[in-house]
C-alpha positions, -999 to +999 in steps of 0.1 A: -222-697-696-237-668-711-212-636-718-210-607-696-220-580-721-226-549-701-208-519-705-179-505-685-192-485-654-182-445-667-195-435-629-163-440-615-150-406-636-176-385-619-159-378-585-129-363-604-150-342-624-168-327-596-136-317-580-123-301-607-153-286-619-152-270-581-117-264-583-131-245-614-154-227-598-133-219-569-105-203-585-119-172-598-136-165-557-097-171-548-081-144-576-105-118-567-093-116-531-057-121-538-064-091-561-080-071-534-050-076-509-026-066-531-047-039-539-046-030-497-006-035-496-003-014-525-024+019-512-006+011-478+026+016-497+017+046-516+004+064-483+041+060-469+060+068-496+033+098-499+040+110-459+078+099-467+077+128-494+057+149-476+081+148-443+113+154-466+094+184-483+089+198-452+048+200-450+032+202-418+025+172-406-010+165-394-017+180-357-017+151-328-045+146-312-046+169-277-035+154-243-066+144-215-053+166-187-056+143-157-085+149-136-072+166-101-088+139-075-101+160-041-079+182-021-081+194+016-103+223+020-102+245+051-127+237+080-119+263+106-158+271+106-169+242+111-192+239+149-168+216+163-141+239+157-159+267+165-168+251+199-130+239+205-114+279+196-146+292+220-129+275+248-094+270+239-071+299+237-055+299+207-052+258+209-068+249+177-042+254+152-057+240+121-085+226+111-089+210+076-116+185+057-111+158+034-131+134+018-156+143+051-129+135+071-126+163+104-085+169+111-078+194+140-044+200+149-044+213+187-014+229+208+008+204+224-001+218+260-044+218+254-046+185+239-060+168+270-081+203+277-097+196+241-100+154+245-120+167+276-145+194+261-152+169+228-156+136+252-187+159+274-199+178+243-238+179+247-244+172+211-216+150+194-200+131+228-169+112+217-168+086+239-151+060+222-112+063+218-106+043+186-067+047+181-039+067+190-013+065+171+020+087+155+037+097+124+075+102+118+084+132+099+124+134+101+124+166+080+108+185+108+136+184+136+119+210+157+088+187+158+093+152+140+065+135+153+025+138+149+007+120+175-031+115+161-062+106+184-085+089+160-126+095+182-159+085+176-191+098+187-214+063+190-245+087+194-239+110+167-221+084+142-191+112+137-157+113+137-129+132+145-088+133+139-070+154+163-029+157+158-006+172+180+029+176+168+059+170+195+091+161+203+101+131+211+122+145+244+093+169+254+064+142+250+025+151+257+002+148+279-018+113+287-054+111+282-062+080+301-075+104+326-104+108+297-103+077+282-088+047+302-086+026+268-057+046+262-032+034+288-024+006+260-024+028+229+001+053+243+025+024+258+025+008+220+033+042+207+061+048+232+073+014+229+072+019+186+078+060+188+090+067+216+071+095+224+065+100+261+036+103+278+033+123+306+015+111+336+008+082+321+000+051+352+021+024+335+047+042+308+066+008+296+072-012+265+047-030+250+056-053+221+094-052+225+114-065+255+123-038+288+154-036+274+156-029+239+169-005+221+154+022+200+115+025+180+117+000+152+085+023+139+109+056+132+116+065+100+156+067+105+150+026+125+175+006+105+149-024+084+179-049+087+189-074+117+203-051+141+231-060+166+219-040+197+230-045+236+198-066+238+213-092+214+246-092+232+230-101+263+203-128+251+213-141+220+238-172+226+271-166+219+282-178+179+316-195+167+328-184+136+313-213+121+274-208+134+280-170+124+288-185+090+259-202+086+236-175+103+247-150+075+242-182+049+206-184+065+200-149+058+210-142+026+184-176+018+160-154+044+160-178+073+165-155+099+139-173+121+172-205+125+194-183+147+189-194+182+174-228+197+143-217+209+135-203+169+145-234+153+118-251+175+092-229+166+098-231+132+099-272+135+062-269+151+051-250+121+061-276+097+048-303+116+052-334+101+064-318+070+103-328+057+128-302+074+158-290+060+191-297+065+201-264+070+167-264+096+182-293+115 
């Protein structure tokens, strides 16, 4: 058998002195930028010992940069010559009160005692006829006892695409007028605002509640309205009588925000809404 007389492989060293030739050639890349960050931390230091010093020694410190003054968004402007107005104080007597714009928007508050006198002159106007009623609604203002209430008639002109807000400001004990008599739409609109308000309307066809039973008391939509469950002679009379142990669990249910499970016909209702979902025990 003939002898093996090659050499030893010396590849096999090569991989180990690539990678420290690179670790060679990588080291000085790494020095220079742990030089430069100490270099950083080192001027960041000076700088506050610097403004340290300079605080202590009492220099004036550099002047902040001034405040952006908020820009003032639009304000009401006055409106009192504009040609509905000017039509409304041609024929009313002192009845237009105010008139203010915003954002394009027409306001004109009217005397209690004209308001159906205007609603008339602005539903036959020749040029801008307001014949659609969209809303009437009201406004609680507690801090103004000898008036506290704004009712606002919300019209629209479908021929002249404009609109108009007219508020008249009452009591809640002298009321206002009705203007079904010039737009029948709002034999609705004023019953929801004396069922929420209570504001009355007089000659009104059909003055009743709306939303709420005959029989309830007070305007959940006042300001001074209590927002908690209230105890009334309406609940007294139609709300099933409660041991002390379903009162228990009614005020258990409330603090959990169940008030929905107080009476039979409630827990029903809420059973159909879950449908086939898993009830509660409490729900049961």
């Amino acid at each position: 058998m003939a002898e093996d007389t090659r050499q030893p492989d010396t590849d096999a060293s090569k991989p180990a002195d690539v990678s420290e030739q690179s670790a060679e050639e990588g080291s000085p890349g790494r020095t220079t930028a742990d030089s430069e960050k100490n270099s950083k931390v080192e001027d960041a230091k000076a700088r506050v010992a610097a403004a340290k010093e300079a605080a202590a020694a009492g220099a004036p410190a550099a002047p902040k940069a001034p405040v952006k003054k908020k820009e003032e968004g639009p304000k009401p402007v006055d409106a009192s010559a504009h040609p509905l107005v000017t039509k409304l104080k041609a024929t009313l007597d002192g009845g237009v009160l105010e008139a203010v714009e915003f954002l394009g928007q027409l306001s004109i508050r009217i005397d209690r005692a004209q308001i159906v006198k205007a609603c008339e002159q602005l539903r036959t106007d020749a040029e801008t006829p307001f014949n659609y009623l969209s809303d009437v609604t009201c406004v609680h203002f507690p801090q103004h006892p000898e008036a506290a209430f704004d009712v606002v008639y919300n019209l629209y002109s479908i021929e002249a695409n404009v609109r108009v807000r007219l508020k008249v400001a009452v009591d809640a004990d002298q009321g206002v007028d009705s203007v079904t008599g010039v737009w029948p739409a709002a034999n609705w609109m004023e019953r929801e605002v004396y069922d929420l308000f209570g504001i009355r309307f007089l000659n009104h066809p059909d003055l009743r509640r709306l939303l709420l039973p005959p029989d309830w008391t007070g305007h959940p939509l006042r300001k001074d309205y209590p927002l908690e469950f209230v105890e009334n002679d309406w609940t007294a009379e139609h709300l099933p009588e409660m041991t002390d142990v379903e009162r228990e669990q009614l005020e258990q249910r409330r603090t959990y925000g169940l008030e929905l499970l107080s009476v039979p016909q409630e827990r029903m209702m809420r059973e159909i809404f879950q449908g086939d979902k898993e009830v509660m025990p409490k729900d049961k």
